[in-house]
mmJSON file of the N, C-alpha and C atoms, coordinates in Angstrom:
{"data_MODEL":{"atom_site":{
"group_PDB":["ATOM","ATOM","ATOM","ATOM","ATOM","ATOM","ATOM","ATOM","ATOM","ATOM","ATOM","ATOM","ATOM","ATOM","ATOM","ATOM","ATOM","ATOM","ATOM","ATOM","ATOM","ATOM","ATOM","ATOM","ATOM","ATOM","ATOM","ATOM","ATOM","ATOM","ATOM","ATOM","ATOM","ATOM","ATOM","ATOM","ATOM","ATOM","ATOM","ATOM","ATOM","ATOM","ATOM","ATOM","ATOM","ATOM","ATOM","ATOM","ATOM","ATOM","ATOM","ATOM","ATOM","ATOM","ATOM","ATOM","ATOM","ATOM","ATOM","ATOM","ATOM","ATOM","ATOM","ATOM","ATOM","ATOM","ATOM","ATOM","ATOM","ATOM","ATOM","ATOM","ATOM","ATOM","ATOM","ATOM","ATOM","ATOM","ATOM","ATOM","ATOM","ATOM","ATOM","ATOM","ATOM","ATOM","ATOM","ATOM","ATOM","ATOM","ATOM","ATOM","ATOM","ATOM","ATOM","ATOM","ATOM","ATOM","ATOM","ATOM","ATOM","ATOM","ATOM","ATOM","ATOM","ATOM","ATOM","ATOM","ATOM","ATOM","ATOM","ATOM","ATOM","ATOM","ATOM","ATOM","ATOM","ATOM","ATOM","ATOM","ATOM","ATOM","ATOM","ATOM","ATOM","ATOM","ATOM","ATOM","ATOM","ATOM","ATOM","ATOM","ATOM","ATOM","ATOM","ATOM","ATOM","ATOM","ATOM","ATOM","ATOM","ATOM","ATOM","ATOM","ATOM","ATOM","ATOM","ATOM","ATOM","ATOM","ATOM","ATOM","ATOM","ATOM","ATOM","ATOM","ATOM","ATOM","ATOM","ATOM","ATOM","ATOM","ATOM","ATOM","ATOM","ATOM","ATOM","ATOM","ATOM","ATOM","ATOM","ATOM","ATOM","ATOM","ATOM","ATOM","ATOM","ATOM","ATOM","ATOM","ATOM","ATOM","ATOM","ATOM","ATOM","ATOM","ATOM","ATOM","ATOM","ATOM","ATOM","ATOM","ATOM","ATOM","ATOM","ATOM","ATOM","ATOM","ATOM","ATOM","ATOM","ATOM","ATOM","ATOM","ATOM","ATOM","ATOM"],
"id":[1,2,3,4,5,6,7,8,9,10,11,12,13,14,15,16,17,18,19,20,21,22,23,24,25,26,27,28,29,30,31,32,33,34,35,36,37,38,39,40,41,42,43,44,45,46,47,48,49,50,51,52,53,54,55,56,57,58,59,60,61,62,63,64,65,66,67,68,69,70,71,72,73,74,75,76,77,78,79,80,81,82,83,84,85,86,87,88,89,90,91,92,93,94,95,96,97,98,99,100,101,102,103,104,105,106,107,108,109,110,111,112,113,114,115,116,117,118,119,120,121,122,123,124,125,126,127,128,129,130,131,132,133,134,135,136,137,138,139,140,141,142,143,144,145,146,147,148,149,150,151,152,153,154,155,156,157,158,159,160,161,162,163,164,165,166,167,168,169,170,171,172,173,174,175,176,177,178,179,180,181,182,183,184,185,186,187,188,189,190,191,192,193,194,195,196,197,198,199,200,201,202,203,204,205,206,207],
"type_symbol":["N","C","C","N","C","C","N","C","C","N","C","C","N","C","C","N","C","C","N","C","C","N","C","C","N","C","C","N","C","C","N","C","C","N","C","C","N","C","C","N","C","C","N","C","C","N","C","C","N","C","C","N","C","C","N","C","C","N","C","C","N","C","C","N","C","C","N","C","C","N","C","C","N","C","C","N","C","C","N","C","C","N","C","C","N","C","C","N","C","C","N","C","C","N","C","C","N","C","C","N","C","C","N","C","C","N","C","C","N","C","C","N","C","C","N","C","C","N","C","C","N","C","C","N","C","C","N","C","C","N","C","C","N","C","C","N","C","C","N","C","C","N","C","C","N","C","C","N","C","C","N","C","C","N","C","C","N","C","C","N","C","C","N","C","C","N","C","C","N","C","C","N","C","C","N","C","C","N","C","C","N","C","C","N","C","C","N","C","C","N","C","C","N","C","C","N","C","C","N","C","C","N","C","C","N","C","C"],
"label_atom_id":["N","CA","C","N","CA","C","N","CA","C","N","CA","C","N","CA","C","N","CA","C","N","CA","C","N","CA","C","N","CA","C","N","CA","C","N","CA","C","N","CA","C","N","CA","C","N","CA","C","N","CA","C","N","CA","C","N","CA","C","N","CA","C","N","CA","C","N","CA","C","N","CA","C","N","CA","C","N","CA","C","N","CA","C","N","CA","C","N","CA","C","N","CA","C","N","CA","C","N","CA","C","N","CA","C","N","CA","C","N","CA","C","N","CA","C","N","CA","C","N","CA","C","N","CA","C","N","CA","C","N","CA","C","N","CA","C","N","CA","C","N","CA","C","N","CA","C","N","CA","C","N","CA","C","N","CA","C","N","CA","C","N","CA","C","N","CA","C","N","CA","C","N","CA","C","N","CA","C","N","CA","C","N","CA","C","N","CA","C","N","CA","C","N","CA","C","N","CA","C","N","CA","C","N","CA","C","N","CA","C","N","CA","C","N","CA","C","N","CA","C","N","CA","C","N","CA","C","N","CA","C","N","CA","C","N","CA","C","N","CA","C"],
"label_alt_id":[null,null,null,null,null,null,null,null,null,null,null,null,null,null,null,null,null,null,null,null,null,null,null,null,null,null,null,null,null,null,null,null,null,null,null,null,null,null,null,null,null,null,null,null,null,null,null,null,null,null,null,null,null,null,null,null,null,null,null,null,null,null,null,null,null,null,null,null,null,null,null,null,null,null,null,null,null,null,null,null,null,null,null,null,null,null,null,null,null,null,null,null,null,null,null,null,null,null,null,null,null,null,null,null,null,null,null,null,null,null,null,null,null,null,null,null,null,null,null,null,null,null,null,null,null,null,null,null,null,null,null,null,null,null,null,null,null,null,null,null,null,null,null,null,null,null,null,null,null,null,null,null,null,null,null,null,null,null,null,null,null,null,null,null,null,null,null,null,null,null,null,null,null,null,null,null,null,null,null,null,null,null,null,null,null,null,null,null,null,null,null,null,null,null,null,null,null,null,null,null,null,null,null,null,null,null,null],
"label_comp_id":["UNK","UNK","UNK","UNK","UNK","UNK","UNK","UNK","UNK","UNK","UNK","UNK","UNK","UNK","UNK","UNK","UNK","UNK","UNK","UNK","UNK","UNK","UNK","UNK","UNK","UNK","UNK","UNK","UNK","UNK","UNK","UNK","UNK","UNK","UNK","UNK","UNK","UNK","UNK","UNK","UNK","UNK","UNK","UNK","UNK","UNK","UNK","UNK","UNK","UNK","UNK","UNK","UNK","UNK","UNK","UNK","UNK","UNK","UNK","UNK","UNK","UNK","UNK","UNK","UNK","UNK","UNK","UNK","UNK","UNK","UNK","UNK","UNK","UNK","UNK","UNK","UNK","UNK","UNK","UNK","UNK","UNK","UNK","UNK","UNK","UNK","UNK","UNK","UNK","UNK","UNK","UNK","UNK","UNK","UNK","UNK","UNK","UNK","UNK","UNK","UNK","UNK","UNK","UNK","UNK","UNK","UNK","UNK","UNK","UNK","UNK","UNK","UNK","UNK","UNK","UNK","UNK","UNK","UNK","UNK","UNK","UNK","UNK","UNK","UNK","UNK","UNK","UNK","UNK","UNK","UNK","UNK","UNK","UNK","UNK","UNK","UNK","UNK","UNK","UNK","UNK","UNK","UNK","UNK","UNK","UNK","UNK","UNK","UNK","UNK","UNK","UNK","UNK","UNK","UNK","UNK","UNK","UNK","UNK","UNK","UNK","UNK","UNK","UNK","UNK","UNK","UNK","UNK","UNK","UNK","UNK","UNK","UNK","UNK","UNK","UNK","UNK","UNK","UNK","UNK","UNK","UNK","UNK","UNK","UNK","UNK","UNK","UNK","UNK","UNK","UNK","UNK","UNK","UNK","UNK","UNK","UNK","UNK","UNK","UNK","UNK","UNK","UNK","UNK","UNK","UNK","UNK"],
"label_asym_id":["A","A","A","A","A","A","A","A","A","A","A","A","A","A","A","A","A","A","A","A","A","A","A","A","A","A","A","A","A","A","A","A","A","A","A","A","A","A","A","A","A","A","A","A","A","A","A","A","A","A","A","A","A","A","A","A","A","A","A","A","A","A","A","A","A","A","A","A","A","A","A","A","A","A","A","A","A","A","A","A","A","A","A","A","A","A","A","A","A","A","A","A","A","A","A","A","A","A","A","A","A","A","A","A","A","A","A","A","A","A","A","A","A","A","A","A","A","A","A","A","A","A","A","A","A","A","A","A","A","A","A","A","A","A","A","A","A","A","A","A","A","A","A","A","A","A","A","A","A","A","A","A","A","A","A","A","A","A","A","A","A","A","A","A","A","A","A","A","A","A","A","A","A","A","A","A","A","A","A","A","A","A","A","A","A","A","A","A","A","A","A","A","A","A","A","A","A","A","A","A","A","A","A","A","A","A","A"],
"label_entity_id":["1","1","1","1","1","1","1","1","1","1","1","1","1","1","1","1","1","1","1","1","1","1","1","1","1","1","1","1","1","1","1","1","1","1","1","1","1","1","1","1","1","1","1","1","1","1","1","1","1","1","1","1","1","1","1","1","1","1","1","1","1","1","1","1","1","1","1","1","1","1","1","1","1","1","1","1","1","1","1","1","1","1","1","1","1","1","1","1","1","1","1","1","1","1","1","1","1","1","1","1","1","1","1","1","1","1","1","1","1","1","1","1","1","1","1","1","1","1","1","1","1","1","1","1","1","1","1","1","1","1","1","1","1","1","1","1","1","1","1","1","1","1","1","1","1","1","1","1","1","1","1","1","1","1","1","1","1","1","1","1","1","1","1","1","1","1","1","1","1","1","1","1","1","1","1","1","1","1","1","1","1","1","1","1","1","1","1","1","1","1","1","1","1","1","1","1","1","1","1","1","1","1","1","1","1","1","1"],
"label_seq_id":[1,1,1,2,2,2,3,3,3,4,4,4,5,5,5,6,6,6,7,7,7,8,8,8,9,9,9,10,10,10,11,11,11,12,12,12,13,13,13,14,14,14,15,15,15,16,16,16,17,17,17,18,18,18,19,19,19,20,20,20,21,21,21,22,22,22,23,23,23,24,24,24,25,25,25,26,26,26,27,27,27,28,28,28,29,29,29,30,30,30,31,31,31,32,32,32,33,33,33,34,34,34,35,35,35,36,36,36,37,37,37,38,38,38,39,39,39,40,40,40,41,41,41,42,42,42,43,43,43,44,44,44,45,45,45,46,46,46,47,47,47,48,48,48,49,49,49,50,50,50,51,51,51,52,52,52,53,53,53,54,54,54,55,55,55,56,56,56,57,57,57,58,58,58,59,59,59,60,60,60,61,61,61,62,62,62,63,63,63,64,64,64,65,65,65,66,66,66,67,67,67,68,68,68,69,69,69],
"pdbx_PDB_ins_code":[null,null,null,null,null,null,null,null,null,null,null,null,null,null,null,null,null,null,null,null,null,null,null,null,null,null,null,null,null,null,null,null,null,null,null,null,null,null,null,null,null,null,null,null,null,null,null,null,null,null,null,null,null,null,null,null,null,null,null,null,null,null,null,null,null,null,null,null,null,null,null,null,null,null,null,null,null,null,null,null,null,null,null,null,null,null,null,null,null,null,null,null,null,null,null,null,null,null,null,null,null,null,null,null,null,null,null,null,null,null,null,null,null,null,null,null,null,null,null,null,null,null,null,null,null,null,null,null,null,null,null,null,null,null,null,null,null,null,null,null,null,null,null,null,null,null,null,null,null,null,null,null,null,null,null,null,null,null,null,null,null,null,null,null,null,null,null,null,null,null,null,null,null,null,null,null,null,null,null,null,null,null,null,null,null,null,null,null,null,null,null,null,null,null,null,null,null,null,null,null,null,null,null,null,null,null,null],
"Cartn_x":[106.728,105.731,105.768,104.46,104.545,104.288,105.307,105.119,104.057,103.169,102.459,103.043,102.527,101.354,101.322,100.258,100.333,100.075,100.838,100.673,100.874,99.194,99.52,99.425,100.624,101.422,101.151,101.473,101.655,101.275,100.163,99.138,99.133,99.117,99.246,98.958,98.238,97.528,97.499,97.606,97.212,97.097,96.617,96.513,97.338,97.026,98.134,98.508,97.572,97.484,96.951,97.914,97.23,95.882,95.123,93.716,93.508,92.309,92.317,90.88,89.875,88.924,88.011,88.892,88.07,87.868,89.005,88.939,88.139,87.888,87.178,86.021,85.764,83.976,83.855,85.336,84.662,84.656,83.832,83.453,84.902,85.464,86.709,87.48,88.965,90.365,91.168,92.0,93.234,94.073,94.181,94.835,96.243,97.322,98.522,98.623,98.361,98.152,99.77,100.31,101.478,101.453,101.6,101.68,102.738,103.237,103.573,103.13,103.421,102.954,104.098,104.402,105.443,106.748,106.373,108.118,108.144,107.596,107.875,106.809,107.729,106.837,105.948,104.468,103.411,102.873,102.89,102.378,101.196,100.15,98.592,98.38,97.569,96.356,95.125,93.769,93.148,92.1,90.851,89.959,89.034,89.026,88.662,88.202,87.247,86.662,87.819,88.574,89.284,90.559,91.978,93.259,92.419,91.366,90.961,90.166,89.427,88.818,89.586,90.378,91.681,92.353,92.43,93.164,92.129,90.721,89.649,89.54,89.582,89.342,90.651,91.872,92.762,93.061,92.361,92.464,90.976,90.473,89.353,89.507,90.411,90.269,91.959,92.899,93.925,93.142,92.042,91.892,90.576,90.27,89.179,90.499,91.55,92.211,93.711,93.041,93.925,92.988,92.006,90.739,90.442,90.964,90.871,92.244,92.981,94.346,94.598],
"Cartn_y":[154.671,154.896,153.736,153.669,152.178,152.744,151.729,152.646,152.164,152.575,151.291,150.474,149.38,148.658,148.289,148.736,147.625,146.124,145.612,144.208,143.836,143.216,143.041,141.301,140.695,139.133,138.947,137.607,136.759,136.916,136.851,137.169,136.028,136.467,135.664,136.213,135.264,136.166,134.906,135.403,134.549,135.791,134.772,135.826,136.489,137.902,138.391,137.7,137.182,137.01,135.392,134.641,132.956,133.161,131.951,131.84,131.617,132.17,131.76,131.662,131.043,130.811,132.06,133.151,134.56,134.825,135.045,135.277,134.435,132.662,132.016,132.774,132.912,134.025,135.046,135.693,137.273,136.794,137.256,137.466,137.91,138.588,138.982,139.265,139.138,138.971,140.018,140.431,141.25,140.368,140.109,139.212,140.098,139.477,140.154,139.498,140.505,140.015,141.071,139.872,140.073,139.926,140.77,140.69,141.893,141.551,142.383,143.535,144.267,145.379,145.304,145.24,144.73,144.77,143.252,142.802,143.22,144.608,145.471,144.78,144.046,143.343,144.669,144.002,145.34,144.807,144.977,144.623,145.239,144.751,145.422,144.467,145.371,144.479,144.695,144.12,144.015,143.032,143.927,142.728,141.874,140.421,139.549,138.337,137.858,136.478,135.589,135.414,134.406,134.841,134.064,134.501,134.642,134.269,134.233,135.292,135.832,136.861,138.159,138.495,139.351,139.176,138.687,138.657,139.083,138.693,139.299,140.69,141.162,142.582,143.907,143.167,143.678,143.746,142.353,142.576,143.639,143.631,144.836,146.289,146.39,147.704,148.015,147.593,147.417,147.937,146.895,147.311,148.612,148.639,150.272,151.391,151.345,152.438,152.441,150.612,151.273,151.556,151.683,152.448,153.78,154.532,155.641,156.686,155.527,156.519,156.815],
"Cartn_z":[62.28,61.251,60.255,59.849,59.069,57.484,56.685,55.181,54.625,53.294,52.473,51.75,51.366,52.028,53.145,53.824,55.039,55.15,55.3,55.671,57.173,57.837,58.838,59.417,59.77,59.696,61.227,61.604,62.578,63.991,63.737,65.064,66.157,67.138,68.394,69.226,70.247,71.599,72.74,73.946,75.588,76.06,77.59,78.38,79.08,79.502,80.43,81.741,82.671,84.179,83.758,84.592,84.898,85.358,85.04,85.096,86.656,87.024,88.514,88.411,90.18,89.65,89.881,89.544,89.719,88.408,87.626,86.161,85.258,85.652,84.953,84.891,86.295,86.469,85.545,84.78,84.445,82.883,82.134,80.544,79.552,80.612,79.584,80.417,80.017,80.739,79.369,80.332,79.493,78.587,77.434,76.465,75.742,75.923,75.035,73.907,72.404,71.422,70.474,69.758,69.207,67.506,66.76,65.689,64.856,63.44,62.884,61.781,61.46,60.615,59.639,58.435,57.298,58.283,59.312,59.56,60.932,61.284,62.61,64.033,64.805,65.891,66.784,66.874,67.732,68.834,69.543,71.155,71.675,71.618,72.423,73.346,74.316,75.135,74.935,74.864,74.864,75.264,75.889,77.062,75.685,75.94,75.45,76.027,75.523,75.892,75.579,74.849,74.545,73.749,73.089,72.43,71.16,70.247,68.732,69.039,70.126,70.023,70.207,70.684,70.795,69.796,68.944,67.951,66.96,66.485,65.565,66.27,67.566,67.828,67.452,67.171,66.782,65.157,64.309,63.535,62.432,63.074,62.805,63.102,64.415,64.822,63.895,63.384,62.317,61.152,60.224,59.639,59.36,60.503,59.977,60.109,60.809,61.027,59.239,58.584,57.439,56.66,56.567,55.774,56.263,57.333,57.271,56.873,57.117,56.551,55.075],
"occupancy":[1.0,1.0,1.0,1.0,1.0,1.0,1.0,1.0,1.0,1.0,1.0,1.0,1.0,1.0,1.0,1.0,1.0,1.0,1.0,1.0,1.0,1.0,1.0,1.0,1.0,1.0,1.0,1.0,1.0,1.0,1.0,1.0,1.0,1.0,1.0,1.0,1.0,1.0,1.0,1.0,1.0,1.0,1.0,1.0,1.0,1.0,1.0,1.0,1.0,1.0,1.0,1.0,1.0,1.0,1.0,1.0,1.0,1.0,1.0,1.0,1.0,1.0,1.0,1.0,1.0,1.0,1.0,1.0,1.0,1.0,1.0,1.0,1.0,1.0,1.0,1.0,1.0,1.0,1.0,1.0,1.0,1.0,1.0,1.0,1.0,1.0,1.0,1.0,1.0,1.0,1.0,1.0,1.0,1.0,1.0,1.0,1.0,1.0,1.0,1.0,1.0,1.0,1.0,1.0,1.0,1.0,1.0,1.0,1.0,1.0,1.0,1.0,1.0,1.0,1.0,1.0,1.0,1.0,1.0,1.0,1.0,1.0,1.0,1.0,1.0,1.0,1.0,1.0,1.0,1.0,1.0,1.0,1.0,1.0,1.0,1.0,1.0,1.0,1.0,1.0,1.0,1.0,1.0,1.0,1.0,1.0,1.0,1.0,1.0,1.0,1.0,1.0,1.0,1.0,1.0,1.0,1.0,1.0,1.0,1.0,1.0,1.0,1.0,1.0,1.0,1.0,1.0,1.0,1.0,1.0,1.0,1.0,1.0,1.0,1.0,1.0,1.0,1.0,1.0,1.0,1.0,1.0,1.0,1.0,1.0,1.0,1.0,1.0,1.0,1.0,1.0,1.0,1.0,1.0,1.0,1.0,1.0,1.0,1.0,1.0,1.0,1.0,1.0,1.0,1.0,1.0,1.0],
"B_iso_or_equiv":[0.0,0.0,0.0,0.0,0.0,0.0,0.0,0.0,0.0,0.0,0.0,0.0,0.0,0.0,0.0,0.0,0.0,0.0,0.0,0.0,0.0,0.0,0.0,0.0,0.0,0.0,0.0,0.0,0.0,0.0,0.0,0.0,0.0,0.0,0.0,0.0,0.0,0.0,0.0,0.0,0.0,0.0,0.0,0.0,0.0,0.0,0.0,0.0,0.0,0.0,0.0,0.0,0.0,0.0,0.0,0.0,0.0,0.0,0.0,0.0,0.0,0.0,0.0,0.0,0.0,0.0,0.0,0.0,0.0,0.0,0.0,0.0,0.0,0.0,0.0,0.0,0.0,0.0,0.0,0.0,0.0,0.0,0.0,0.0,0.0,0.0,0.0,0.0,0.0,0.0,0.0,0.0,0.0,0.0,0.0,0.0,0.0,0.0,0.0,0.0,0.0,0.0,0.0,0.0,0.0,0.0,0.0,0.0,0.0,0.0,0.0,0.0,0.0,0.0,0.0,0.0,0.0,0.0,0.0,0.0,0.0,0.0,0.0,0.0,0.0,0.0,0.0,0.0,0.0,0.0,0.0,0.0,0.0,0.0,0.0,0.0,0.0,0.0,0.0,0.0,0.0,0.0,0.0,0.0,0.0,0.0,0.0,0.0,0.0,0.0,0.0,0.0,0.0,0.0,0.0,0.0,0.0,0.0,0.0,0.0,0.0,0.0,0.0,0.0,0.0,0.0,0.0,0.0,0.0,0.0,0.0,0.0,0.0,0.0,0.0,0.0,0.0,0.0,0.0,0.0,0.0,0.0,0.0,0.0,0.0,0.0,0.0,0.0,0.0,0.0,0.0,0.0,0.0,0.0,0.0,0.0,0.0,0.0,0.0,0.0,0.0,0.0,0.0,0.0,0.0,0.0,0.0],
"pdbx_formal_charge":[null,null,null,null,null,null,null,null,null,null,null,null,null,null,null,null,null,null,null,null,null,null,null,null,null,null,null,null,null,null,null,null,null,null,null,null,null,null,null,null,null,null,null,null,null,null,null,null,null,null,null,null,null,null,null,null,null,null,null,null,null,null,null,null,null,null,null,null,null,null,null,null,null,null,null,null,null,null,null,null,null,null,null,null,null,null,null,null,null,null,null,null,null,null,null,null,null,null,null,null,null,null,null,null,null,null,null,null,null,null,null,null,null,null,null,null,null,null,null,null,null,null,null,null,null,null,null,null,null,null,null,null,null,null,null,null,null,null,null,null,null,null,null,null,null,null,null,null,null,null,null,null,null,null,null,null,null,null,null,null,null,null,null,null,null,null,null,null,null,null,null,null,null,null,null,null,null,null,null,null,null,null,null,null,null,null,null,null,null,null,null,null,null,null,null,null,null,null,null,null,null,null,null,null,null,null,null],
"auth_seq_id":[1,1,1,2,2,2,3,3,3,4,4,4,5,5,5,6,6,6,7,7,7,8,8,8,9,9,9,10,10,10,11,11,11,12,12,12,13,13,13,14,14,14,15,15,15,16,16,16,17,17,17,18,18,18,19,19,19,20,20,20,21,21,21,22,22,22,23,23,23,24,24,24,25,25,25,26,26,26,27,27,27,28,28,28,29,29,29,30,30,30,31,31,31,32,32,32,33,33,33,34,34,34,35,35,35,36,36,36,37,37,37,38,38,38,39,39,39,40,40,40,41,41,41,42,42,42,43,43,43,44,44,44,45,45,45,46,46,46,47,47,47,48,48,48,49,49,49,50,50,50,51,51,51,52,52,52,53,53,53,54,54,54,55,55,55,56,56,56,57,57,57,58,58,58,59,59,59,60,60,60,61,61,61,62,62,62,63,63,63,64,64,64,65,65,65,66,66,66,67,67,67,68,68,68,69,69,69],
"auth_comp_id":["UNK","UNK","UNK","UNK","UNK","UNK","UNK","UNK","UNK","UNK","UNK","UNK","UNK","UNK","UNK","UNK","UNK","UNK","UNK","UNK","UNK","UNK","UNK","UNK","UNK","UNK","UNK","UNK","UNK","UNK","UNK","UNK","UNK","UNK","UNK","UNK","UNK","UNK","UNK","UNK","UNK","UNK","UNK","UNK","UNK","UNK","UNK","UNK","UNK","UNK","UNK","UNK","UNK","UNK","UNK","UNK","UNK","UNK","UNK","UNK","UNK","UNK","UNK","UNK","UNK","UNK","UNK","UNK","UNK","UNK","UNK","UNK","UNK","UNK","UNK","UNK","UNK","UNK","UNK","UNK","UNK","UNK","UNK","UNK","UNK","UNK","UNK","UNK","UNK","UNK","UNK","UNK","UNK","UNK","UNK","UNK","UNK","UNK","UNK","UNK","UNK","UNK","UNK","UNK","UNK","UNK","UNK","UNK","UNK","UNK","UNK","UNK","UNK","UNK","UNK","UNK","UNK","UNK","UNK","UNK","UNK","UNK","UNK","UNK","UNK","UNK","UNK","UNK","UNK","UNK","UNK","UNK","UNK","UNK","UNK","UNK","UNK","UNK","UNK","UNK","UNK","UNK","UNK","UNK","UNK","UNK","UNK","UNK","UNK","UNK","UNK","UNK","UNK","UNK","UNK","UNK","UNK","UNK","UNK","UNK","UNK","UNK","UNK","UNK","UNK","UNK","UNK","UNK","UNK","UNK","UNK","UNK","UNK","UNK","UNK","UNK","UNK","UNK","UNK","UNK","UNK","UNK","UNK","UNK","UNK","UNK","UNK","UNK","UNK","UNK","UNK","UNK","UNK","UNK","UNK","UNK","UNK","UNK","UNK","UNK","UNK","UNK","UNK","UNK","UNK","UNK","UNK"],
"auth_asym_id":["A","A","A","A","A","A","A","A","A","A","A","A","A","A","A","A","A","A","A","A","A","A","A","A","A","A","A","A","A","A","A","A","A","A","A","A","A","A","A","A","A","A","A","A","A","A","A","A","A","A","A","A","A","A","A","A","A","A","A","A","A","A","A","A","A","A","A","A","A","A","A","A","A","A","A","A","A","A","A","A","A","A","A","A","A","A","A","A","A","A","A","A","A","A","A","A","A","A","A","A","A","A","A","A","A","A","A","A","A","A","A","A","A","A","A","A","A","A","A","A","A","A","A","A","A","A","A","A","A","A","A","A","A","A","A","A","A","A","A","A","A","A","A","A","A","A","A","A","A","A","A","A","A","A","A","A","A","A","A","A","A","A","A","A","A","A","A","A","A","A","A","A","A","A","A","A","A","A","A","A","A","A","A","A","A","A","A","A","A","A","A","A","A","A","A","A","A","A","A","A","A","A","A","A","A","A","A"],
"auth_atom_id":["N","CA","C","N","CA","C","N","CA","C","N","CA","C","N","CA","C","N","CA","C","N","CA","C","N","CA","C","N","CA","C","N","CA","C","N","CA","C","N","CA","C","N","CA","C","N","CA","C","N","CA","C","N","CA","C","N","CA","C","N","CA","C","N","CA","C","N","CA","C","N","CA","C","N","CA","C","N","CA","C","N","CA","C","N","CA","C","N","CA","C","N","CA","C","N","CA","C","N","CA","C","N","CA","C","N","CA","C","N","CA","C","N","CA","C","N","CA","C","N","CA","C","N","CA","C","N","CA","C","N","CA","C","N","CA","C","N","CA","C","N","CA","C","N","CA","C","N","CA","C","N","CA","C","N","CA","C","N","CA","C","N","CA","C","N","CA","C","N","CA","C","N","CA","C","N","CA","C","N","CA","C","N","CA","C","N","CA","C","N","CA","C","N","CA","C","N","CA","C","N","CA","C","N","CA","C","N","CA","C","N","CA","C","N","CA","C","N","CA","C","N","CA","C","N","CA","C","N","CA","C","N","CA","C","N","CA","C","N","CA","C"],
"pdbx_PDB_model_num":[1,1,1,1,1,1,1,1,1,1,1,1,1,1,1,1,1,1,1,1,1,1,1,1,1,1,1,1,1,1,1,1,1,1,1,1,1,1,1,1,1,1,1,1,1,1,1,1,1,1,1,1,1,1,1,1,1,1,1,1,1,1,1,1,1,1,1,1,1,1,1,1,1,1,1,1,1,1,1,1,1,1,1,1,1,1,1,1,1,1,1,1,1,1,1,1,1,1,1,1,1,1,1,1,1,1,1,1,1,1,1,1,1,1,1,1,1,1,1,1,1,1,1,1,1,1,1,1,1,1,1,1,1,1,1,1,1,1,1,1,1,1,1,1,1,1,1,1,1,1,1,1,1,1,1,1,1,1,1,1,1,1,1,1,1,1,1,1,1,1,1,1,1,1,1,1,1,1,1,1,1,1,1,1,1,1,1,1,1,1,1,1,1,1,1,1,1,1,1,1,1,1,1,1,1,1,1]
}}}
C-alpha cells in the first residue's frame, strides 16, 4: 500500500520481446515500463507504440487513479 503523498519517480520503459520484422508491422508491442511510487520499485506492461508512449499511458492511468483515491 502506498502512503500519501504520492510521488510517482523514475520512469523507464523498452520493450518486452526483441524487434522482429513481424512486430515492426504491428502498431503496438508489449512495453515493460518501470517506475517508482515514493521509493517502492512498480513493474507494468503495457501495449504501446513506443517506450515514451508507455510511459505517458502509465503516467495518466497513475494519475486519474490518484484523483480518484
Amino acid at each position: 500500500m502506498v502512503e500519501e503523498p504520492y510521488y510517482f519517480t523514475n520512469f523507464t520503459s523498452h520493450t518486452k520481446y526483441p524487434n522482429t520484422p513481424e512486430t515492426d508491422m504491428m502498431e503496438t508491442v508489449v512495453h515493460v515500463v518501470k517506475f517508482k511510487i515514493n521509493g517502492e520499485e512498480k513493474i507494468v506492461e503495457v501495449m504501446a507504440t513506443d517506450p515514451s508512449n508507455a510511459i505517458n499511458i502509465v503516467r495518466r492511468d497513475l494519475n486519474e487513479l490518484d484523483r480518484k483515491i
